[in-house]
N, C-alpha and C positions, 0 to 999 in steps of 0.2 A: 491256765484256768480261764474260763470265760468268763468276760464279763458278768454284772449282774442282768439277770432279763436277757441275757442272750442265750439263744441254744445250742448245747454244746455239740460240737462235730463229733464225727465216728468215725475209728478207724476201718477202710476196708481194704481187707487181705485182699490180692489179687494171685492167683495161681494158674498157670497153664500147664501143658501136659506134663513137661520137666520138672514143677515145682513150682515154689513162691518168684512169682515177678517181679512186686513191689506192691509196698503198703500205703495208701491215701487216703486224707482227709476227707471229709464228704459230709456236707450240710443235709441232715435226715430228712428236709423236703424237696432237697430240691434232684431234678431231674435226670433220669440218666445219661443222659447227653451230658449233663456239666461232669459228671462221672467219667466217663470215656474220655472228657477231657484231660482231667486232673491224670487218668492215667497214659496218656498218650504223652505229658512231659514228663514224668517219669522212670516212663518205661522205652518211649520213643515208639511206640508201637501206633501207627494213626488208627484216628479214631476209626474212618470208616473201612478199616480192617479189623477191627471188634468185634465179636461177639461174646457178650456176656450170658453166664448163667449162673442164676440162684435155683439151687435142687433142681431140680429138670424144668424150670422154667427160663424162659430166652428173656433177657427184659429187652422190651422197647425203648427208643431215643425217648418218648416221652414220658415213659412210667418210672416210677418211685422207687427210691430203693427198701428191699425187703424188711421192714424195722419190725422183729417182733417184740424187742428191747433197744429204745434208741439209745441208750446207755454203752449196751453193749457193742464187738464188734459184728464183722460182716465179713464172709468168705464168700467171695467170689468165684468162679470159674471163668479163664476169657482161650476160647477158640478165636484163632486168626484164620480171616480170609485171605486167599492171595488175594493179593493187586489186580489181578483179573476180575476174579470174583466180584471185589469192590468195587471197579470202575463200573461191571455189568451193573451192579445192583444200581449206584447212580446212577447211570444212565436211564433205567428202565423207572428209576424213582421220577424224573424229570417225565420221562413220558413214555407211556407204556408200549408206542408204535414201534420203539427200540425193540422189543421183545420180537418184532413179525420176522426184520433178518439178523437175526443173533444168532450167533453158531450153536449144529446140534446142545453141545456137550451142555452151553449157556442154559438152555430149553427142555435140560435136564437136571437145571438146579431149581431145587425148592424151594427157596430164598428170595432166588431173581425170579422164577414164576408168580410167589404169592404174590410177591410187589408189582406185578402184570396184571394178574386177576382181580389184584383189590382195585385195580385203578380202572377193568373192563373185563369182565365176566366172561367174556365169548372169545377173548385169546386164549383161554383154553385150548382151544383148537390146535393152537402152535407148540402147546406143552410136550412133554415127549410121552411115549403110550403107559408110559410107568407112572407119571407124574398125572394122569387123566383120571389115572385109578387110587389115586391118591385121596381118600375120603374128606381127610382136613382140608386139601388144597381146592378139590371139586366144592365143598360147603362152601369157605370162601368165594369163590366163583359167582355160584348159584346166589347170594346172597346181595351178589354187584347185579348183574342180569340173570334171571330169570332161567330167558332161553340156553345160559351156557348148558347147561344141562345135554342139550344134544351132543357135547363131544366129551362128555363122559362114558367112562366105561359102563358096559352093560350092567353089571353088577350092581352098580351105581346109581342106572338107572330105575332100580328095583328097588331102592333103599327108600324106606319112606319117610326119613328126616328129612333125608337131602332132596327126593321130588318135594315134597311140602314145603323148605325152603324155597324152594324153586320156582312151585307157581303160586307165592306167597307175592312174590315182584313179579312173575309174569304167566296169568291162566295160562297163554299158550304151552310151555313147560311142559302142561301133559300131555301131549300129542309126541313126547319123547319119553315117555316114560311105558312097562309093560305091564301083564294082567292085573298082577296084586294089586298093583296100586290105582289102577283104572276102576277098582271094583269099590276102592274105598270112600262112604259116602260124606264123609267129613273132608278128605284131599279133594275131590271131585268140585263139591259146592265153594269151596274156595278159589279154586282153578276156576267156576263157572262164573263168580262174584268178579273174577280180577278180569275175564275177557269170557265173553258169553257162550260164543261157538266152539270152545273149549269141550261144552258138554257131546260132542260131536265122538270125542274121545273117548268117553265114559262107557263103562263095559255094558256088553248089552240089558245083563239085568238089572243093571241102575235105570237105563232108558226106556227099561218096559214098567218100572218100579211107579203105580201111579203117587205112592205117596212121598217118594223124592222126588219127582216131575213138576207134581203141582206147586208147590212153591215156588219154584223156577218160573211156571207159566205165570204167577200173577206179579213176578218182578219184569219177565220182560215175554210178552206173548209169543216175539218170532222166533224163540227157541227151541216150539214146537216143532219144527224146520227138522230137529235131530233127535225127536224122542223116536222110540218103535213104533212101527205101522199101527199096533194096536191101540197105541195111545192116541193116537191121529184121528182113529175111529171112536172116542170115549168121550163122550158127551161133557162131561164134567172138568176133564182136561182141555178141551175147545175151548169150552164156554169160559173158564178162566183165562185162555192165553187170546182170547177176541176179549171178554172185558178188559184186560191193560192192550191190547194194539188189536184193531181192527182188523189189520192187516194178516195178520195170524189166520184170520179165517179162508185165504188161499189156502194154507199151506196143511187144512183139513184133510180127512177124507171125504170122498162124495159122497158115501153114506149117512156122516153125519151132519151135515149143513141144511140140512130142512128139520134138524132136531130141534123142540120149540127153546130149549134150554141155550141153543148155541144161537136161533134167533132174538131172542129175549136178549142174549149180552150185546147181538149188535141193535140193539133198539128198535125192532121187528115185532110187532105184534101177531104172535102165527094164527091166534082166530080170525083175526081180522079180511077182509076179502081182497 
């Protein structure tokens, strides 16, 4: 029994495909990693050939074990990785440039990949073309950099959680992504907010759209630069993207720069002689 004030341990079942492994104590808060310990002396199985699962979840070295009664027990599940597997995964844990020359087969694990991409987004690239279109492993990705997004699958690129994660860390993002979500004016303005020239990508009815333009124009004028011709010629879109930059008023049309509205914002008095 335990002490008084102390809390008491829990048994957990361990089981792999055979059957029961062995049975170990386990302090209800404390980490899974001390877990994998406890079962790695006795069962001999090392820890970083482990893998643990509660119900179809994987735990992490850091997370908790599943107490919905700390009283009660715990059934575990433990899949073993080879020794291959393991060393890749360390290795690629210490640093992710392991993953650039790791053998095919390596570059086709989802395991040793996600632990690549959480650590850099854009070795994506090196993943194998299964693991590209792998929607859980691309989010991850997309989530570290932005830009991985370009070496995902097309499909993928159409998805609009994963571009919205994407150019949530980096507007460029959407210059990889295709119609649908070029048209949408809530992913666009976030892609525009994280890097400007972004809106360069934005499908043409967004760039002819004066009433999604104009707010653009008074956060940053030379954005102008990428709306449609017609917006170029639209006095009231000028006149907004020359009051925040000056300079915006190059990137006019000729037609409207003698407009007294688009004089007026550069501080021009058009009656005047």
């Amino acid at each position: 029994l335990p002490a008084p004030g102390e809390t008491p341990k829990v048994q957990v079942h361990v089981s792999g495909l055979a059957g029961l492994l062995c049975t170990v104590l386990a302090e209800p808060a404390a980490p899974v990693r001390e877990l994998k310990a406890a079962i790695e002396r006795a069962s001999g199985i090392p820890a970083a050939q482990q893998r643990l699962v509660s119900g179809l979840q994987e735990l992490g070295d850091l997370d908790r074990l599943p107490l919905e009664d700390k009283a009660g027990d715990i059934d575990i599940t433990l899949v073993k990785r080879s020794p291959e597997h393991a060393r890749w995964l360390f290795e690629v844990h210490r640093s992710w440039t392991r993953f650039l020359d790791a053998p095919l087969e390596v570059r086709g694990n989802r395991e040793v990949a996600f632990e690549a991409v959480r650590q850099r987004g854009t070795v994506l690239r090196y993943a194998s073309a299964d693991l590209r279109a792998d929607r859980g492993l691309v989010l991850a990705a997309v989530q570290s950099e932005g830009d991985a997004l370009q070496y995902a699958c097309e499909q993928l690129r159409d998805d609009h959680e994963v571009a919205m994660t994407a150019v949530c860390r980096s507007g460029r993002a959407l210059g990889y992504t295709y119609a649908s979500v070029r048209s949408d004016p809530v992913l666009v303005c976030t892609a525009v907010r994280q890097h400007g020239p972004a809106l360069q990508y934005a499908s043409e009815a967004l760039r002819a759209d004066r009433d999604f333009v104009l707010p653009l124009m008074e956060q940053d004028g030379t954005l102008l630069k990428f709306v449609a011709d017609s917006l170029k010629a639209d006095a009231v879109v000028v006149s907004a993207a020359v009051m925040q930059n000056r300079n915006a008023y190059k990137l006019a049309a000729k037609s409207v720069k003698s407009h007294p509205a688009v004089l007026k914002a550069l501080g021009i008095d058009s009656d005047s002689d």
